[in-house]
Structures are given as C-alpha cells and as structure tokens.
C-alpha positions in Angstrom: 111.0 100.5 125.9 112.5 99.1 122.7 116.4 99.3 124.1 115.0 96.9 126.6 114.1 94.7 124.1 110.5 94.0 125.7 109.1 95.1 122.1 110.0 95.1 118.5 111.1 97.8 116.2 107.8 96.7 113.9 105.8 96.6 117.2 106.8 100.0 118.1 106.1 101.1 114.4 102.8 99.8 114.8 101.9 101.7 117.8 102.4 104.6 116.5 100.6 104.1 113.6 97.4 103.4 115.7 98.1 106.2 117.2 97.8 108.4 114.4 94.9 106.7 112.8 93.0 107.3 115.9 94.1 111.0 116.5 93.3 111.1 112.2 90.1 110.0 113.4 89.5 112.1 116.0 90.3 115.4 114.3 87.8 114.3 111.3 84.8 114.0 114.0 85.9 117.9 115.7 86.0 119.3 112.2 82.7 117.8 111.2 81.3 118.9 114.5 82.5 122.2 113.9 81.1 123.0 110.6 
C-alpha cells in the first residue's frame, strides 16, 4: 500500500499501533477471563 503512495509512512505507523493496542487489549480481557 505505502509504495503506492495512497498512505503515509506515519499513517501506516499508526495503524499498526492501533493494532497492537487493540490485540494489548484483547489479551488483557482472555487472561482476566482465565484466572
């Protein structure tokens, strides 16, 4: 996607950092569940 140019470099960072706050997230409800 970013060779294309249809995002940014700082777009594509921030992706990826939603990304892992939401799979952060995640995790943190399966281990509460599982205790």
């Amino acid at each position: 996607m970013e060779a294309n140019g249809f995002i940014t470099k700082e777009h594509y960072v921030n992706l990826m950092d939603l990304h892992f706050q939401r799979a952060a997230t995640t995790d943190r409800s399966v281990s509460a569940v599982g205790q």
